[in-house]
C-alpha angles and dihedrals in degrees: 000000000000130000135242124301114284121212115234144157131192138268103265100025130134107267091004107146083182085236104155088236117025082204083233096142100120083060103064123110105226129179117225096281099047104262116134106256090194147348126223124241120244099268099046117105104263115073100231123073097177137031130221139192139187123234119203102002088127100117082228091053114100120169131167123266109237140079124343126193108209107197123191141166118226129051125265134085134293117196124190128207136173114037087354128086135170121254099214104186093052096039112104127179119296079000114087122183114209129183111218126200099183095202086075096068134253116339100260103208124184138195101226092170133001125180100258125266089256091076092040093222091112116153099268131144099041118181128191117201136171097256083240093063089041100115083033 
């Protein structure tokens, strides 16, 4: 239900040309299951600094308006636009709590930060889950 990883920086950043996908894919550094093992920094040589991806924007995928948990292993950070927003008070480490309202379109989630690949504890294995499926 989301699509590959998009390549982005942020307004503001070195080297940022504001473009919504830098067309960086070829650059990231994946482990063998697709999760991001590491970002660049702004002055480093690619563009992007983050990735993104959407989840239900799929015209057949309907899904229900609430609250979302959005579990994950590693350390870094995880930010949501669009008909997602963080639920500050109820988000714990490597636990986000997210409130959904699906006529706004797909939940749009992106990597802003992840522990480099060196240490091995990257943001990888993210699940998102209705808070009422969570122990399931």
């Amino acid at each position: 239900m989301t699509r590959q990883w998009f390549t982005q920086c942020a307004y503001g950043e070195t080297q940022c040309s504001g473009s919504w996908d830098t067309q960086e894919y070829g650059k990231l550094d994946l482990d063998e299951h697709g999760w991001v093992k590491s970002l660049p920094a702004p002055e480093d040589s690619p563009e992007y600094t983050r990735v993104s991806t959407v989840m239900f924007t799929d015209f057949n995928a309907n899904y229900l308006g609430g609250e979302y948990v959005v579990l994950y292993d590693g350390e870094g950070t995880i930010e949501y636009q669009w008909p997602a927003q963080k639920d500050k008070l109820k988000s714990t480490l490597r636990r986000n709590v997210i409130n959904v309202n699906p006529s706004q379109g797909g939940i749009y989630l992106t990597i802003t930060s992840t522990v480099t690949h060196k240490t091995g504890n990257y943001i990888r294995n993210i699940r998102v889950v209705p808070a009422k499926y969570e122990n399931l």
